[in-house]
N, C-alpha and C positions, 0 to 999 in steps of 0.2 A: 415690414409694412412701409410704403413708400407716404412721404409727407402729402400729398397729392394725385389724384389718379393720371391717369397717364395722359390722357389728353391735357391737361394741362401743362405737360411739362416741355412742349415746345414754344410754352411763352415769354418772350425776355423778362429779365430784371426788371422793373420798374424805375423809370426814367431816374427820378430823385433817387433813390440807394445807387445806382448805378454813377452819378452824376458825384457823390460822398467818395464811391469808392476809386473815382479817379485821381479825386483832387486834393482831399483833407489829408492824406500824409503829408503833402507838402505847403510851407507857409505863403502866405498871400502877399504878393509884393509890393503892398501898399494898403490903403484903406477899405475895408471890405464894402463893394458895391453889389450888393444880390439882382441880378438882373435876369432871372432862372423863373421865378414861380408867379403865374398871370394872378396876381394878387394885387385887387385893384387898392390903387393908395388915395384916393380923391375920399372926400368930404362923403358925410351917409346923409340922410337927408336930417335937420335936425328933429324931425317932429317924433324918431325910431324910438327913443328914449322915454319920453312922456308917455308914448302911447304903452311902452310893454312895463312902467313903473305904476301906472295908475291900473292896469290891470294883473298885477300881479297875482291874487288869489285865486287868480283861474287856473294858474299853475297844480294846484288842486282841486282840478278835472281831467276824466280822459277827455284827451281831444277827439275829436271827432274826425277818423279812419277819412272821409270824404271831403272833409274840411267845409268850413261854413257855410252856410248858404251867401252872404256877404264876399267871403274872400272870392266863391265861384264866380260869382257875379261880377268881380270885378278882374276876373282874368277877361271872363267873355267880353266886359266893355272896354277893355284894354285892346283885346284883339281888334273887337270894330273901330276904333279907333286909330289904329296903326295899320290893318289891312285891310279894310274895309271886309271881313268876313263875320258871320254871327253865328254864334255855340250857342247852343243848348245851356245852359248852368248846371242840371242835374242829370246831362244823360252824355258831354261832348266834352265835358273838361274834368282834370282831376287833378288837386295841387299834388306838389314831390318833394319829398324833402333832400330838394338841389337835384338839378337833371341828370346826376351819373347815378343816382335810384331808378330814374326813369327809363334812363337809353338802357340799361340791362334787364331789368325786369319785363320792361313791355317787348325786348326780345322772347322772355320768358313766356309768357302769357300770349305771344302771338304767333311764335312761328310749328308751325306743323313739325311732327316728329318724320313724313318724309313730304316731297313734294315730288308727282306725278310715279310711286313710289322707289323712288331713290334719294339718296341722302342729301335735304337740304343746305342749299349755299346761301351765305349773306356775303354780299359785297361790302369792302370798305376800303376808302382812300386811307394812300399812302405817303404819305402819314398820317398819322390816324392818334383820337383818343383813344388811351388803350382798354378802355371800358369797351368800347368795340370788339373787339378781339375777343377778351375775358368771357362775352357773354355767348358768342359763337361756338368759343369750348364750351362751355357750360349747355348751352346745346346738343353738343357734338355734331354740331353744324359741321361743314365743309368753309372754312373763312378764304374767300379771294382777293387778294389785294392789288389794287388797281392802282400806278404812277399817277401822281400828281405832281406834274411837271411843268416848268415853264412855257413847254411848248404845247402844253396844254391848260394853262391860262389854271393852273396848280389846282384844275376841277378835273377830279377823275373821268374816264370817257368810259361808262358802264359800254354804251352800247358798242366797240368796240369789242368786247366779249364774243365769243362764238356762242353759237345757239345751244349748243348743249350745255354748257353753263349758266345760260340766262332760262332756259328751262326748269332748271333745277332750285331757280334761286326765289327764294322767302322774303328777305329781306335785306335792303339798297340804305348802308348808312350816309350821309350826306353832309356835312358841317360846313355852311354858311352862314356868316363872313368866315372863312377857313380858320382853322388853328394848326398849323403854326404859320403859313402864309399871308395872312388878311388877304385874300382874293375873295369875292361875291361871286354867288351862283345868280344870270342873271334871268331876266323872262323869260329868254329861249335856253337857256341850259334848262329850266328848271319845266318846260313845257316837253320840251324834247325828253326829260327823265321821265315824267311820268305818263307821255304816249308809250316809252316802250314799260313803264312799269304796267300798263292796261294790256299791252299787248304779252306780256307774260307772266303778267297776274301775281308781283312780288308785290311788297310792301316798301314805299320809302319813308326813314325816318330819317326827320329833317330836324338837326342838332341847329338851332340859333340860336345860342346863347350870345353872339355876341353881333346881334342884330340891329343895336342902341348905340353903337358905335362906330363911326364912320365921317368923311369929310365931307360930302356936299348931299351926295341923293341916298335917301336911305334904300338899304337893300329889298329886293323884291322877298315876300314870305314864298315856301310851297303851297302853304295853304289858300292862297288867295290865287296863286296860276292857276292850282288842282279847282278850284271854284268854276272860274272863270271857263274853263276848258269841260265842268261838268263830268270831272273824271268819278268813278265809282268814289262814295262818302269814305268809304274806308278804307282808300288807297294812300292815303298820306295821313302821317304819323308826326306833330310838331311838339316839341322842347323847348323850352322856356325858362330863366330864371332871372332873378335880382342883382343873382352873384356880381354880373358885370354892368348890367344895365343899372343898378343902385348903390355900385360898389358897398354890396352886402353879401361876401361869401358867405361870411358866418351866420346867418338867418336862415339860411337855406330855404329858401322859399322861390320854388319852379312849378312850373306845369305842365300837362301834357294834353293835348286835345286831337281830338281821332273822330271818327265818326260812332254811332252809338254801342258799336258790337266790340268796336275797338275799345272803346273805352270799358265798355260791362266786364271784356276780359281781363284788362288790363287791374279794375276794382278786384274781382275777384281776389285773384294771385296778392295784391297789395294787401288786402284784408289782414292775411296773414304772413306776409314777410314784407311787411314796407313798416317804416314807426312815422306815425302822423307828427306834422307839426307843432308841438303845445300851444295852447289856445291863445295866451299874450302875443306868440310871433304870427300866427294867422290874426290876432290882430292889427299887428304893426305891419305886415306884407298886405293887408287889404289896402289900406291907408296910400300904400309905397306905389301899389300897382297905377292906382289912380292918380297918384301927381307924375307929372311933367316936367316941372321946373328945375329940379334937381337933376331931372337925366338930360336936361338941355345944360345946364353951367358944366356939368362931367364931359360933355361931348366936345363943346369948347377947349377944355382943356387939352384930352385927346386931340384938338384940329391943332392946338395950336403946337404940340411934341410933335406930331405930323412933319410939319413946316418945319420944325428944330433938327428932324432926323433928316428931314428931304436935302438941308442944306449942306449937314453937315457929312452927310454921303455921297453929293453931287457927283464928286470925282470918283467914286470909288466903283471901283469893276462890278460892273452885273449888279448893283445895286439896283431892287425894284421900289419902288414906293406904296408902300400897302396899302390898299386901298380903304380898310376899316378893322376892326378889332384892336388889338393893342400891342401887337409883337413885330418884328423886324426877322426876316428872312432873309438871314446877310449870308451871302456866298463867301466862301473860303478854300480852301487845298484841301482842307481834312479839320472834320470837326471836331473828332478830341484834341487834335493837336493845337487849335487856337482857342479850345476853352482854356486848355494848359497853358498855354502861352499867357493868353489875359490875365489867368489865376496869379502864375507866380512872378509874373511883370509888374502887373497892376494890379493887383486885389478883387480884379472885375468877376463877377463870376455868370455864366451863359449855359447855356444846356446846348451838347452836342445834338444836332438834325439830326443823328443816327439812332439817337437814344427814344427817336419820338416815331422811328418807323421800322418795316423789316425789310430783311433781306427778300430778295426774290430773282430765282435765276441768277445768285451773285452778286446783286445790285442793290444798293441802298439809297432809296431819291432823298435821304435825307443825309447822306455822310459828308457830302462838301458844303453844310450848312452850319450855324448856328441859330439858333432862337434866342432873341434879346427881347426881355419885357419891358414896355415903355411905363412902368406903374410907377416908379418915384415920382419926389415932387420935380417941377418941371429941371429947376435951375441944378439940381444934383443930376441929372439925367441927361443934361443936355452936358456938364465936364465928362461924366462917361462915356456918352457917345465919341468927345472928342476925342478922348486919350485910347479909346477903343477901335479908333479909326487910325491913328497914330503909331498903335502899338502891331496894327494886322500888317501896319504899311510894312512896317520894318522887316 
């Protein structure tokens, strides 16, 4: 009996074991700087604490599978607020406990077992979260993996596809501000995806988690081009969470909003394999949603390691300047070999690009890469950068 069915078994190792199993035999050549996992390190907001001590006894209730009326309410004045778009509270939104419940399951709950009857495709950038991946076997989807490349501004170019695979296909994953690139998908990528998602009737789901982070203009949503452009209510699929924009992984408090069919499906399925929020953090995440102030001093910060990395990579080859999120897509020869090199030089440690995408036709858009997470405090982060710039020179 095999640990796994078989369609899952052409999926790589998971970046962090893989990431263990390169490094930790051998010792770090200096003081260990984790620079590997986008774990935001800024301030939470203070008021998180009060809010889930003073309600404590709710912890002795089931939560409620759809989450409050209050917390919905305050996704939806959040959205209008940020994208000038308006949800539903009880038929267009639905909290998650953290968006990698969401991006797999509302695969689950949405995509057809064939399309036009032969075996549906989900598209997904490459590199890609590999929740993406995961939930296309779990499908037994057909997964297509599209370059996200410099030369294509690190936004996969669906339409490029031949028609017999845009025929076929269900569902178009999307992740704007990128991970692990910081590139934005802008008005016209994001107008241009969803005329051809109208014209061949997929679904796109638009991962923004790290939408609250960025240097001058904030990023365009899907949801509000797909408005604007009046594309069918249940062509676009939007992700949400705290994680980055509250530097609150551990709350897990995300959401998802679709139009109402989208969404009924999406309840369903969740009913019975999703675990609601407990009612103290759908406390404290209502609270979080609606302030502002804490995701302007975080963003601050963010501009200002911006400027820290911009400098301190000026000279350095093919260095791009990310445009928002929190990672650094620094070009190399070979990305295990200067994870290794940082490890046992410098104690630094970085996740190989290769670890975060696949092969395709022999090609890996992410093996002359590393991913550097900008999350320390400033002044630890910006010695890393240096001695990390130092050490690739060599």
């Amino acid at each position: 009996m095999t640990a796994f069915p078989e369609r899952y078994s052409g999926l790589p190792e998971y970046a962090f074991p893989r990431l263990r199993s390169l490094l930790d035999a051998h010792a770090p050549g200096g003081e260990v700087v984790h620079m590997t996992i986008g774990e935001p390190k800024h301030a939470m907001p203070d008021f998180i604490r009060d809010i889930i001590a003073q309600s404590t006894v709710d912890f002795g209730k089931y939560p409620p599978n759809d989450g409050t009326p209050e917390l919905r309410q305050a996704f939806c004045d959040w959205a209008n607020r940020r994208y000038g778009v308006s949800f539903d509270p009880d038929t267009e939104v639905m909290p998650l406990n953290g968006t990698r419940e969401g991006l797999f399951n509302a695969a689950l709950a949405l995509c057809p077992e064939t399309v036009r009857g032969k075996q549906p495709v989900v598209l997904i950038p490459n590199p890609f979260y590999q929740v993406y991946a995961v939930a296309a076997a779990t499908l037994g989807a057909e997964p297509v993996f599209v370059a996200a490349t410099p030369d294509n501004g690190f936004l996969p170019d669906y339409a490029s596809l031949p028609p017999e695979v845009l025929t076929r296909t269900a569902i178009a994953y999307v992740c704007s501000p990128t991970n692990p690139q910081g590139a934005v998908a802008d008005h016209n990528y994001w107008a241009s995806l969803i005329a051809l998602a109208e014209k061949y009737d997929f679904r796109i789901f638009a991962d923004e988690c790290y939408s609250e982070i960025y240097r001058d203009t904030p990023p365009p949503g899907a949801m509000e081009v797909a408005k604007e452009f009046s594309a069918h209510p249940e062509r676009v699929v939007i992700f949400h969470s705290l994680s980055k924009r509250s530097n609150l992984p551990g709350l897990r408090s995300g959401f998802v909003a679709s139009g109402p069919d989208n969404i009924s499906a999406i309840k369903q399925l969740r009913a019975y394999a999703g675990a609601p929020l407990p009612l103290p953090l759908q406390h404290a995440a209502t609270a979080t949603w609606a302030d502002e102030a804490h995701v302007e001093a975080s963003r601050a910060l963010y501009q200002e390691k911006f400027a820290i990395a911009d400098e301190v990579f000026a000279d350095y080859p093919g260095y791009l300047p990310p445009q928002a999120g929190f990672f650094l897509w620094l070009p190399v020869e070979d990305g295990e070999a200067a994870a290794m090199k940082l490890w046992t030089e410098t104690g630094i440690r970085v996740l190989p690009g290769a670890y975060l995408a696949r092969d395709v036709n022999g090609e890996n858009p992410g093996k002359k890469y590393i991913r550097v997470a900008l999350v320390a405090p400033k002044e630890e982060m910006q010695r890393a950068l240096e001695t990390m710039r130092d050490c690739l020179r060599d």
